[in-house]
N, CA, C and O atoms as a GROMACS GRO file, in nm:
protein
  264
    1UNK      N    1   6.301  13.951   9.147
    1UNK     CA    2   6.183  14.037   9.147
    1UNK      C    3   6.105  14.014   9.276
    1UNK      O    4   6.095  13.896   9.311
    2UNK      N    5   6.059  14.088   9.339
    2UNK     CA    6   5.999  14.103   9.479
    2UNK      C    7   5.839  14.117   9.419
    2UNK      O    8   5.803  14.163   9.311
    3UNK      N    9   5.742  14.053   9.550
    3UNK     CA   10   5.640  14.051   9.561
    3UNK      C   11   5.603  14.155   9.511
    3UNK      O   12   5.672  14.256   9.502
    4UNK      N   13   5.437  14.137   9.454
    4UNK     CA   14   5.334  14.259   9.452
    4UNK      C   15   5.297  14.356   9.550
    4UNK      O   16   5.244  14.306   9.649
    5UNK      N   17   5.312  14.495   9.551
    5UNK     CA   18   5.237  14.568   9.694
    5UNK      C   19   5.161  14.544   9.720
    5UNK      O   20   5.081  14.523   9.629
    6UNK      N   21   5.111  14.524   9.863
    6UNK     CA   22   5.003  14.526   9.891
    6UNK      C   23   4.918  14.621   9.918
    6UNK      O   24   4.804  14.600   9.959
    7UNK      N   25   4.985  14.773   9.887
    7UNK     CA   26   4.927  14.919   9.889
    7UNK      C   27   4.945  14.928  10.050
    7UNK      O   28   4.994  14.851  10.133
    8UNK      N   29   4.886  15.053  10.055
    8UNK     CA   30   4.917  15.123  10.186
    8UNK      C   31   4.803  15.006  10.312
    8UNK      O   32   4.714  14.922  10.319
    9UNK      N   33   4.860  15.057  10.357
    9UNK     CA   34   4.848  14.930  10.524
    9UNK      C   35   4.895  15.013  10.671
    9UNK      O   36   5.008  15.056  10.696
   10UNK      N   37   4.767  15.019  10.761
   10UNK     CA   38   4.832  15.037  10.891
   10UNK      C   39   4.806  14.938  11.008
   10UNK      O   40   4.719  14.851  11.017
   11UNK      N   41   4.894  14.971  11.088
   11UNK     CA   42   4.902  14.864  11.191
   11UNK      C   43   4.798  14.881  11.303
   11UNK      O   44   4.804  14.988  11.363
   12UNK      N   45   4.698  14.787  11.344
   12UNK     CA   46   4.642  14.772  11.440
   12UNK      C   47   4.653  14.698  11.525
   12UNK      O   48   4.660  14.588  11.472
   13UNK      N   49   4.662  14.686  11.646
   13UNK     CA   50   4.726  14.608  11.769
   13UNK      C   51   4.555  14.620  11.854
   13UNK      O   52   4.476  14.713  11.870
   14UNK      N   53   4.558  14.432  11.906
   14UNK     CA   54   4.467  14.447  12.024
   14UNK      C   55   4.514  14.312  12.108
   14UNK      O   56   4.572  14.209  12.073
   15UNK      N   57   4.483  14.338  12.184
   15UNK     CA   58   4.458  14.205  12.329
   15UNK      C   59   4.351  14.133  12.343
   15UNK      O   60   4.246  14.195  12.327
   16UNK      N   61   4.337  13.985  12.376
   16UNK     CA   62   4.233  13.936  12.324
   16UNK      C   63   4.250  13.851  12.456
   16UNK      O   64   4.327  13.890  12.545
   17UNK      N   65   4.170  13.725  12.469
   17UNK     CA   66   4.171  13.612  12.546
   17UNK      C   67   4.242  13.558  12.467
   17UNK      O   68   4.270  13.577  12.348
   18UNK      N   69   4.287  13.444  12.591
   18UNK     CA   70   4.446  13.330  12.559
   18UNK      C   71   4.316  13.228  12.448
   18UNK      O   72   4.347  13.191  12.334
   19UNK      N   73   4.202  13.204  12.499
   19UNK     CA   74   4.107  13.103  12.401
   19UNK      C   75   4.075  13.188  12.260
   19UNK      O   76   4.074  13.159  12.141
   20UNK      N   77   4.051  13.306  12.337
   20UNK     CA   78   3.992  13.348  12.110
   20UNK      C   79   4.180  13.339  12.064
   20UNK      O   80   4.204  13.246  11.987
   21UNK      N   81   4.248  13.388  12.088
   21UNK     CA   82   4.369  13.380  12.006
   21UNK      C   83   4.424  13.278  11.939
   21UNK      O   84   4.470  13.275  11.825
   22UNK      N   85   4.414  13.177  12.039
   22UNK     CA   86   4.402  13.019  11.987
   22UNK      C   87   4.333  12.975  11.923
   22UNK      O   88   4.370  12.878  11.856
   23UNK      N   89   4.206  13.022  11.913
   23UNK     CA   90   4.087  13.003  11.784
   23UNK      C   91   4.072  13.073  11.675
   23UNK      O   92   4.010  13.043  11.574
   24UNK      N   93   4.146  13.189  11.704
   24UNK     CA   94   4.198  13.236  11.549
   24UNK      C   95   4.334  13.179  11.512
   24UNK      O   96   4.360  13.168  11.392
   25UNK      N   97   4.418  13.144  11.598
   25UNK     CA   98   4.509  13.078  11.511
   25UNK      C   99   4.480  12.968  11.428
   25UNK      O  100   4.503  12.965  11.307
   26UNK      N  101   4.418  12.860  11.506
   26UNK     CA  102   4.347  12.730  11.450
   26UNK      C  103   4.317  12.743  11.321
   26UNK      O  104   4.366  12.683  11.225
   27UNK      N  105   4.209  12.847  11.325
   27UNK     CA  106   4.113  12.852  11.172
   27UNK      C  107   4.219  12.982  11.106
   27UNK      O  108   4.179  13.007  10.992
   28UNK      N  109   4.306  13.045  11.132
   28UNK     CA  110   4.370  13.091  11.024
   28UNK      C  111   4.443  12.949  10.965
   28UNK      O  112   4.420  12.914  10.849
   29UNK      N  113   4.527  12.875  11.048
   29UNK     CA  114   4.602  12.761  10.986
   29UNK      C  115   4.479  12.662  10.874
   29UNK      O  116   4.498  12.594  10.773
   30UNK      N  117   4.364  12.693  10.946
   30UNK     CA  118   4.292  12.592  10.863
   30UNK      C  119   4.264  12.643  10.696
   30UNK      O  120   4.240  12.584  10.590
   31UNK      N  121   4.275  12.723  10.719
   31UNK     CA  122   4.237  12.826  10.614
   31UNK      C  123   4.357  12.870  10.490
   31UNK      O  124   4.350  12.936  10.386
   32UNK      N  125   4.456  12.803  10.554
   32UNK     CA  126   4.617  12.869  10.491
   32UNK      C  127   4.606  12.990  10.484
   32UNK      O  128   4.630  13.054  10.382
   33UNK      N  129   4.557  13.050  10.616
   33UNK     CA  130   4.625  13.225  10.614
   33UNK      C  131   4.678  13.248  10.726
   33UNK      O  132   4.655  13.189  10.832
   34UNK      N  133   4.777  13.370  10.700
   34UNK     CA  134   4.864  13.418  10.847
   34UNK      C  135   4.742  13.517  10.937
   34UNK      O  136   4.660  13.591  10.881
   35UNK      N  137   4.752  13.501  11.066
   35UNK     CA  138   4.661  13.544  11.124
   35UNK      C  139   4.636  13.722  11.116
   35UNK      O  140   4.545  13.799  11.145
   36UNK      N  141   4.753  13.732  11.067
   36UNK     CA  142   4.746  13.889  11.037
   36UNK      C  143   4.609  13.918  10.917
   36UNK      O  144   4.508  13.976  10.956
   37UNK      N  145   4.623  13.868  10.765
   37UNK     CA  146   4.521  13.826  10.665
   37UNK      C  147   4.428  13.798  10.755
   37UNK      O  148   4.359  13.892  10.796
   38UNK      N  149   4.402  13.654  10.809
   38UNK     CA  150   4.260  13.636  10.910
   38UNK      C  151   4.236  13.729  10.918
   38UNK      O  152   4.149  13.764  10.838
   39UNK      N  153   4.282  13.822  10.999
   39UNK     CA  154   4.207  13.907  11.113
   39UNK      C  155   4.167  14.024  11.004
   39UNK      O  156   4.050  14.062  11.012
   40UNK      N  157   4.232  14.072  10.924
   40UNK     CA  158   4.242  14.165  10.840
   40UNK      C  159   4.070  14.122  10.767
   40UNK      O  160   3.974  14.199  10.756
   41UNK      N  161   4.076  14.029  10.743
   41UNK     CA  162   3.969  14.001  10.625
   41UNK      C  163   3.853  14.035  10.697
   41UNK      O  164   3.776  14.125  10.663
   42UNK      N  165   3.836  13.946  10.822
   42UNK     CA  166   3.735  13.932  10.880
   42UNK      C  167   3.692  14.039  10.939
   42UNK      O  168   3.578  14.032  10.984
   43UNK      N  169   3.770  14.174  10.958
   43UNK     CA  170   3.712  14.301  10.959
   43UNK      C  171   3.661  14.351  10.852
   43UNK      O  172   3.548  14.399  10.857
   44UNK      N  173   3.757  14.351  10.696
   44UNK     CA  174   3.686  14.422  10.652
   44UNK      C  175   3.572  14.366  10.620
   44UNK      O  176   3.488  14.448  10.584
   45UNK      N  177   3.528  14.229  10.619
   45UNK     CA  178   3.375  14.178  10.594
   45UNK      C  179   3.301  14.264  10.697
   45UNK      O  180   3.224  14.359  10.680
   46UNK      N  181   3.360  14.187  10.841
   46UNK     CA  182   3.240  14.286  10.951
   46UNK      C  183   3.225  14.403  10.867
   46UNK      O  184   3.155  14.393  10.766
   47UNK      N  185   3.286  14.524  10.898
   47UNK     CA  186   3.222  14.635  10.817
   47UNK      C  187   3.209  14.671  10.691
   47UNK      O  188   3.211  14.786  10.648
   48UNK      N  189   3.194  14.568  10.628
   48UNK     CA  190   3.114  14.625  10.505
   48UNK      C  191   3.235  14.665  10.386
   48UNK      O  192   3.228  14.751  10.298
   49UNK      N  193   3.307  14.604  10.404
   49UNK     CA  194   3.439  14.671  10.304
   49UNK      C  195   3.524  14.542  10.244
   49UNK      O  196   3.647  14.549  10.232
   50UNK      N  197   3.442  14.411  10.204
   50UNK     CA  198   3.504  14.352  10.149
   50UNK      C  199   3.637  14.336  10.052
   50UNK      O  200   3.736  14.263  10.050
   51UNK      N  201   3.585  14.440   9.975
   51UNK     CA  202   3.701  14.494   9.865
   51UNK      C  203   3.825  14.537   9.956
   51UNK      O  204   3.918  14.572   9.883
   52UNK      N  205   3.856  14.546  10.085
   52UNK     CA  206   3.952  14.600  10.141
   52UNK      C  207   4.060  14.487  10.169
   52UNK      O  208   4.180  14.506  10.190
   53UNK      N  209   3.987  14.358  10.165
   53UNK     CA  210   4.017  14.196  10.250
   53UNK      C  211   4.182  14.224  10.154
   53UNK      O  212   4.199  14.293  10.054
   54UNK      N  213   4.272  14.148  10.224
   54UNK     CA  214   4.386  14.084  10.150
   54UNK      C  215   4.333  13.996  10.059
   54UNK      O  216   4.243  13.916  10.083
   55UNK      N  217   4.385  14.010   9.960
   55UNK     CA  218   4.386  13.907   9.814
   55UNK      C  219   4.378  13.770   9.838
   55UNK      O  220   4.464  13.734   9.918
   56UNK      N  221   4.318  13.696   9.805
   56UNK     CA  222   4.288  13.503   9.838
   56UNK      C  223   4.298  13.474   9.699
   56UNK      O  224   4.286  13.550   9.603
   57UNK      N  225   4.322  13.351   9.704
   57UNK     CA  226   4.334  13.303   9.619
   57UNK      C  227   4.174  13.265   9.568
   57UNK      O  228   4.090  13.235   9.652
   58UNK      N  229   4.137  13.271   9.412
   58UNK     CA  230   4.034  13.289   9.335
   58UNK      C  231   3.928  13.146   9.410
   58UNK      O  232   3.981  13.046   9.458
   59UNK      N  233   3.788  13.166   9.406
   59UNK     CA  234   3.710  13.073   9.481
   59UNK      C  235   3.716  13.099   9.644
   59UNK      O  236   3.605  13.095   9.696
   60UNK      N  237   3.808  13.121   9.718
   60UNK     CA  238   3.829  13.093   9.869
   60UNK      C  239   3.741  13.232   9.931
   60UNK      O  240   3.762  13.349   9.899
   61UNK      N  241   3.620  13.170  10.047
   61UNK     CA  242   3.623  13.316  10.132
   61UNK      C  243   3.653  13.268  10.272
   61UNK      O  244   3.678  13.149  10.288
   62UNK      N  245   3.653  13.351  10.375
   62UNK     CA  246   3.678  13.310  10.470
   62UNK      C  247   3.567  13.329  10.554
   62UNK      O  248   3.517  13.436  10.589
   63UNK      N  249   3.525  13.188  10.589
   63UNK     CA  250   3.342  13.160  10.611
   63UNK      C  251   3.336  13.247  10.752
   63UNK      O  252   3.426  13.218  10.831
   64UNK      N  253   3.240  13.353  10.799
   64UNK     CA  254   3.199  13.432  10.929
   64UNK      C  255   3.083  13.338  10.955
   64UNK      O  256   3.007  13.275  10.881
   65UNK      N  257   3.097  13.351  11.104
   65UNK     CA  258   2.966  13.254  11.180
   65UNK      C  259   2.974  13.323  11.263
   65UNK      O  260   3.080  13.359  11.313
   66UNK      N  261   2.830  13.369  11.308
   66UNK     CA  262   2.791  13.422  11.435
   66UNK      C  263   2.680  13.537  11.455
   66UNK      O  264   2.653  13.577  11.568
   0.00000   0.00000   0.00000
């Protein structure tokens, strides 16, 4: 039996600095998420669309500073 869907999903691509990339890798590893999830979440918080985040496991958010 194969994973749950994760429903429809599109791909967004960006270029970043060699330092933020490395600092999202860091704190995705810290976090036990793939940086794809990271990045995913932490948008939909920025705008306002929590309910959009990939699924975490129950209790966990992924703390925004700034």
């Amino acid at each position: 039996m194969g994973r749950k869907s994760k429903g429809d999903r599109a791909l967004l691509g960006c270029r970043t600095s060699v330092r933020v990339a490395e600092a999202v890798r860091r704190d995705a590893d810290r976090l036990n998420l793939s940086v794809s999830a990271y990045i995913a979440t932490a948008l939909a918080e920025r705008l306002g669309m929590p309910e959009e985040a990939p699924e975490r496991p129950q209790g966990e958010e992924l703390p925004l500073t700034g």
